[in-house]
N, C-alpha and C positions, 0 to 999 in steps of 0.2 A: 708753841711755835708752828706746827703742824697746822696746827688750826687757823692759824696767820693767815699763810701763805694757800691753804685752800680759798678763803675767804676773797682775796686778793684775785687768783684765777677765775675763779666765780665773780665778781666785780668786771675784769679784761675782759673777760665774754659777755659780760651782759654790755657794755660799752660798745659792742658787738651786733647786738641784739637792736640796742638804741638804732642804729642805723638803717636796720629793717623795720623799723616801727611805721612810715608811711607807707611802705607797701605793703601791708599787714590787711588781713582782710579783719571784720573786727573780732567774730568767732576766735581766732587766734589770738589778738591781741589780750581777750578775755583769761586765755589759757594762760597766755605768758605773766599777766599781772597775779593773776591768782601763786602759779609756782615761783614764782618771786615773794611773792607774801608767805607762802610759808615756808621759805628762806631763811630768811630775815625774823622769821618767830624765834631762832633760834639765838645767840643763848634765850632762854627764859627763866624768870625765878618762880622760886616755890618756897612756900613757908614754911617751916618744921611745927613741929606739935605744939612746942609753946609761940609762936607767932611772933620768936625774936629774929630766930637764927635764919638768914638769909643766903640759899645756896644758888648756884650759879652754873646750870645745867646749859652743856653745848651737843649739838648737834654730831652723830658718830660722820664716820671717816665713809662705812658707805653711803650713807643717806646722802651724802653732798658727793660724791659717785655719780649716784644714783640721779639725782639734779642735774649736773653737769652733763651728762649723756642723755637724759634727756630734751635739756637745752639745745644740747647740741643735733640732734635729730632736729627737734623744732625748727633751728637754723636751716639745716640741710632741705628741709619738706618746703619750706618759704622760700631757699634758693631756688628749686625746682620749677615752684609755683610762677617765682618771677620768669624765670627761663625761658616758660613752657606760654607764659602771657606777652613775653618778647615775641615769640613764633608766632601766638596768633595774632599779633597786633603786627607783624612783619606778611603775613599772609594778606592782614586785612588790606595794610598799603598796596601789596600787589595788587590784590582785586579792585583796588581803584583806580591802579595808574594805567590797568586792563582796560576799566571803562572808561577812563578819561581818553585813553586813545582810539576806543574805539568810538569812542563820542566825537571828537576830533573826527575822527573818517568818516562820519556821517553828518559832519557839518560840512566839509571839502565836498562829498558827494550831493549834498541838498545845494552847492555853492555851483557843481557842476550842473547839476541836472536843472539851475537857475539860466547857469550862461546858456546852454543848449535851447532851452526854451526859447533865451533871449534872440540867438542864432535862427533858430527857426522861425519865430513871429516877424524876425528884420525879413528872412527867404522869402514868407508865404507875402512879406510885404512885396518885394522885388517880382516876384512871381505875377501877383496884381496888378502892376508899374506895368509888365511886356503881355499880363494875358490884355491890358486893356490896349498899350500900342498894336497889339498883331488886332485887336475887333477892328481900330481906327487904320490900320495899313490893309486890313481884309475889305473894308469899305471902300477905300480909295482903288481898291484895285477892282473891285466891283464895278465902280464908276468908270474906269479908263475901258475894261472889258466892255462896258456899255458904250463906250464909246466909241472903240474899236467896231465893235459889231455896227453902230448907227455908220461910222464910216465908211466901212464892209458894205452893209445896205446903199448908200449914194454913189460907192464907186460902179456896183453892180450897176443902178438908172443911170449912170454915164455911159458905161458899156455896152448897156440894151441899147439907149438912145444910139450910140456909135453905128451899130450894127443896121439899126435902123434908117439911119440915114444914107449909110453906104447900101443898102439895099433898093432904097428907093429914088437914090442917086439925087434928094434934097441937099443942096448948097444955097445956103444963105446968104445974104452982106451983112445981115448981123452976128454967125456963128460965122465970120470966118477964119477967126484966130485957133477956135475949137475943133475945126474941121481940119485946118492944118496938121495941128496936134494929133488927131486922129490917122491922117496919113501918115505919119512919121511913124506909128504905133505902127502899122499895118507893113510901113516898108520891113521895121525890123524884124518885125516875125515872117517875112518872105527870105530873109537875108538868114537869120536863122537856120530855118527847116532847109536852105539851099548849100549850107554850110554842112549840117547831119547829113544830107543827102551825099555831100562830096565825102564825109569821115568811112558813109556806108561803101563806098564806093572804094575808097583806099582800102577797108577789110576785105572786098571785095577780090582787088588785085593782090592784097598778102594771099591769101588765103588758094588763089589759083597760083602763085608761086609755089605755096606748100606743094599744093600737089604736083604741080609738074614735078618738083624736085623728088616726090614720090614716086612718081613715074617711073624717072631715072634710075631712083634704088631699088624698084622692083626690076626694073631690064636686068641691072647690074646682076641681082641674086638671081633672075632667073639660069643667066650666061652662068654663075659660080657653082648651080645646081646642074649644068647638063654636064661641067666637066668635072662634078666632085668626086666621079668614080673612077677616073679615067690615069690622074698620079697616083704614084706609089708611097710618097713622101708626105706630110704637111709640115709646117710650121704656121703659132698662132699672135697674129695679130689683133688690137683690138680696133673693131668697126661692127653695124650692127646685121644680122643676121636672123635668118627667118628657117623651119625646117619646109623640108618638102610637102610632107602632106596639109599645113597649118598653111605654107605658102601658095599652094594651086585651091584653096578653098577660099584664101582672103584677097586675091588681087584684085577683084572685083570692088571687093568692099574697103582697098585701101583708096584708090583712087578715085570713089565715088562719097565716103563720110567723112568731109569738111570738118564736122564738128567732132570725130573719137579722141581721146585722151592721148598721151604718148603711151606707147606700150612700156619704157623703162626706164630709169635715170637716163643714160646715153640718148634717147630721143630727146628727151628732155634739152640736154647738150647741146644738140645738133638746132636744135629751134632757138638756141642765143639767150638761155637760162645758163647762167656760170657761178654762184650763189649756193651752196652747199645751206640745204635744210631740208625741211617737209614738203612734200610736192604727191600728188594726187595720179595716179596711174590708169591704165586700163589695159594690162596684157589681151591679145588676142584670143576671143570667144571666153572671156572672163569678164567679170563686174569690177567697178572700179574698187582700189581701195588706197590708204594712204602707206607713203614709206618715207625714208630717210635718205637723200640723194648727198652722196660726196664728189662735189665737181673739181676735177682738175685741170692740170693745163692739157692733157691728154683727153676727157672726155668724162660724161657722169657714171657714176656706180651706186649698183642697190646695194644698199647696207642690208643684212642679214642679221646679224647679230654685233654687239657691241655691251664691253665691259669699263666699266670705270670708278667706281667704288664702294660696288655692294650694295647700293641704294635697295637693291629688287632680288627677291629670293628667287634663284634659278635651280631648288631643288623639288619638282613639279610631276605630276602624271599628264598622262599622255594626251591629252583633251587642251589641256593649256602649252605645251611646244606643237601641236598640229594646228591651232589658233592663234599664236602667236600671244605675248603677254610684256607688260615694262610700258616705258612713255620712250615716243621712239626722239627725244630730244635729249635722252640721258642714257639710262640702260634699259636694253630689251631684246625681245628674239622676233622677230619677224613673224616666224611660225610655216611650218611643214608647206600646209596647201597653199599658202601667197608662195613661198620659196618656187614650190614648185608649177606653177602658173605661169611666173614668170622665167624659169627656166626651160620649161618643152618647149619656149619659141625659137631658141635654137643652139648651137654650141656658147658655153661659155666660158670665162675663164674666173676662178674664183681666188683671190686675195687674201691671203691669212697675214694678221699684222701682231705683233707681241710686243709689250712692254714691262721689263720688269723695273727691281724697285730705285733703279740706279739712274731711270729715265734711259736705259738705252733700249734700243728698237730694233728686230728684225723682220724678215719678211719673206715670205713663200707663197708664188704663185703659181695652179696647176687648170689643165685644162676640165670643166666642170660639167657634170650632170646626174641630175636628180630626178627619179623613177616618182611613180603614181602612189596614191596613195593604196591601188592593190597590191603593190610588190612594199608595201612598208617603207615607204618613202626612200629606195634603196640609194649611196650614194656611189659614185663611179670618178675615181679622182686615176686622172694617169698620170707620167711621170711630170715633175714641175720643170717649168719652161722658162721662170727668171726665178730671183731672192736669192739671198746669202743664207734664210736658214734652214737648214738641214731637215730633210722629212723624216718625220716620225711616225705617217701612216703606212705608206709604202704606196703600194702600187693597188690601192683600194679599189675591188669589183662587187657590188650587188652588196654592198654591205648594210642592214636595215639598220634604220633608227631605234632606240631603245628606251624605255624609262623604265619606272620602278615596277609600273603597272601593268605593261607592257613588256614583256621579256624578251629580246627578238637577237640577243648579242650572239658570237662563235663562242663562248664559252659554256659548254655544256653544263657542267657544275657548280654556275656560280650566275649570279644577277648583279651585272655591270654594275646597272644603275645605282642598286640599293648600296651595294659594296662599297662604291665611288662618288655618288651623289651626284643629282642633277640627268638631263636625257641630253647622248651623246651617241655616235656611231660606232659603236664598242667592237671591237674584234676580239682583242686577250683581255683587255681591263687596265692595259696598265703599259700605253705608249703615249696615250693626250688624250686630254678631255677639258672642251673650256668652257662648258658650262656645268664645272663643279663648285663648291662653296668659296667665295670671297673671303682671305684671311689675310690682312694688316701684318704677322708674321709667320714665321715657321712654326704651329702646335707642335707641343711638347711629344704630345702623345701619336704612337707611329700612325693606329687607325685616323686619326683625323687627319694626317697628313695627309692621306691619301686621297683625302675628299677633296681637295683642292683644285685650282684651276693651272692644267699644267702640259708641259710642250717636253716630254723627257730626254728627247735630243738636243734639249737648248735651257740651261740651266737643271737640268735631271728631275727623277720623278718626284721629288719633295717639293721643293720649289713653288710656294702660290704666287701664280703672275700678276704684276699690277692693274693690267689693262689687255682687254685681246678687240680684235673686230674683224670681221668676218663681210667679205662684198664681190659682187658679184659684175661682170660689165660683159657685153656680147663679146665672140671672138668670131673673127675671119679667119677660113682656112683657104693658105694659100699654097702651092707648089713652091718647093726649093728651088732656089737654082742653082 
């Protein structure tokens, strides 16, 4: 019964085996047929001695063990095999569906690199098409030049001929429609040149208006200079103004050079310019140079300086605030020696304007002047004479100019400039200074607050202002009454 039921398992598995038979390589199949064959040898008979008796020998219990496990390996080694032939035959699809797309991509690219060509050869057609219209518009224009010029040519022998006969006072009956013609030409270039003549002649009388009215304001400032020493009091108005020794060296020369420059915005003013821009100067015993005129209904002013939104870095050595630096239609500094070129011509009053970030505006104005550049461009501000905002230099004497480079502030142990950024008239370091760094807000950080552009009596020392301008216009001094 044992033996049954081995037989039977051995049968299930080989039914087993059956199914693996085409993926069998044939080495294997060899193997399998063989231990299968001697399998199945078993039972076998065998004859006894006398050649009657028939016995009926079977196979032991391990031997068909021993079969079955190895069958069964068999099975497992040909699972494997298939498995392992799934992988590479799943590999191999990869690598083709690799090269099919990348085949793919280089039929798209042989498809582009078709159109482009096609693209190009229609270009280099179109190209053909206008280089031969411009040969055929070059020619034509060739022709019309030539023709131009042969016309050039006959008008010239009409004009000789003209000239010629108005010379030799020939009048024809057969040229007399020509001759007509010719006088008409001759009136108008008479009628002309007697028209420039009259234009020269109206420059003529502006230009002696100028000066009489020069005249006038030399008398005027002479009369305001014999009795400038004589009150005790002044108050400053503004009108234009000359100093003494600048004035007994130029009367000469004002009312004798027709053609000099205006010495400031305010001349400017006065000559009927009201137009706020660029306009071109000549202070007395100075060369010309350009500046930025703000005209009002009061009179013009030199812009000095003017801030508006950080465009131009104002933190500089000494050589670029004594030359001035910026586009004087946005932001910029004037610079030391124009400043002051135009300011020894005589008193003036100087204009400080603020703006912070709220759009509101104040203003300070004090009576102005600015030293040479051997005393260090010193500045001399006395007390202010109009504005609502509150001074926060005081009552500034002989105070130099300062940069980083240049060290020239009251503060013995410390360099303004570097401290606070930008060249400013420093006294302690820390009442105003507006040409410090432009900041959009309040830095976090205390040092850089400092650096900023700021008026400390008017919004405090933190505070970076939005806008400052800085302008200058002559003052008259006149007696109280």
């Amino acid at each position: 019964l044992a033996g049954k039921w081995t037989c039977i398992n051995i049968l299930g598995r080989y039914k087993y085996i059956q199914k693996l038979l085409p993926k069998m390589k044939t080495f294997e199949f060899l193997v399998l047929v063989l231990l299968i064959k001697l399998l199945f040898a078993f039972p076998s008979e065998r004859k006894g001695t006398t050649g009657k008796e028939k016995k009926v020998q079977y196979a032991s219990w391990d031997e068909l063990n021993v079969l079955a496990h190895g069958l069964l390996q068999l099975g497992h080694g040909l699972k494997e095999h298939v498995d392992k032939t799934k992988g590479q035959m799943k590999e191999v699809f990869s690598k083709f569906n690799a090269h099919n797309s990348t085949l793919s991509e280089l039929l798209n690219q042989v498809k582009q690199v078709r159109n482009e060509n096609e693209n190009l050869v229609s270009k280099a057609t179109q190209l053909e098409h206008k280089d031969a219209y411009f040969v055929n518009l070059s020619a034509e224009l060739k022709e019309k030049v030539q023709e131009l010029q042969g016309e050039q040519m006959d008008e010239a022998k009409r004009l000789k001929a003209l000239e010629n006969k108005v010379k030799g006072h020939t009048w024809g009956q057969a040229a007399e429609n020509e001759s007509a013609y010719s006088v008409n030409m001759i009136q108008s270039i008479v009628e002309a040149q007697n028209k420039k003549i009259d234009e020269l002649l109206d420059k003529v009388r502006l230009q002696q208006h100028k000066l009489d009215k020069q005249n006038v304001q030399i008398q005027s400032l002479q009369s305001q200079v014999e009795n400038k020493f004589k009150t005790p009091k002044w108050r400053a108005v503004f009108a234009p103004k000359v100093e003494d020794a600048i004035l007994d060296q130029n009367i000469t020369s004002l009312s004798t050079e027709s053609e000099r420059l205006p010495s400031d915005c305010h001349q400017i003013f006065l000559e009927g310019h009201t137009e706020s821009g660029v306009y071109r100067i000549e202070p007395v015993q100075s060369q010309p140079f350009e500046v930025y005129c703000e005209m009002t209904s009061d009179g013009g002013w030199t812009v000095l300086q003017r801030r508006l939104d950080g465009s131009v870095d104002f933190d500089r050595f000494w050589g670029s605030y004594e030359n001035g630096f910026g586009n004087l239609n946005g932001e910029f500094w004037l610079g030391l020696d124009k400043m002051y070129r135009v300011a020894r011509q005589g008193g003036y009053i100087l204009h400080i304007r603020l703006t912070d970030w709220e759009d509101n505006s104040q203003f300070i104005e004090y009576p102005f002047h600015l030293g040479a550049k051997e005393s260090g461009y010193t500045l001399d501000l006395q007390s202010p004479v109009s504005g609502e905002l509150e001074n926060a230099v005081g009552h500034t004497r002989g105070v130099r100019f300062s940069t980083q480079d240049v060290d020239q502030d009251l503060k013995s142990d410390m360099n303004c400039a570097k401290h606070l950024s930008g060249g400013w008239w420093f006294t302690a370091c820390g009442h105003s200074n507006l040409n410090g760094k432009y900041f959009t807000a309040v830095p976090r950080m205390r040092h850089e607050r400092k650096q900023g552009i700021f008026w400390k009596t008017w919004k405090g020392r933190y505070y970076p202002l939005k806008s400052t301008l800085m302008k200058i216009r002559p003052a008259e001094l006149e007696p109280e009454s």
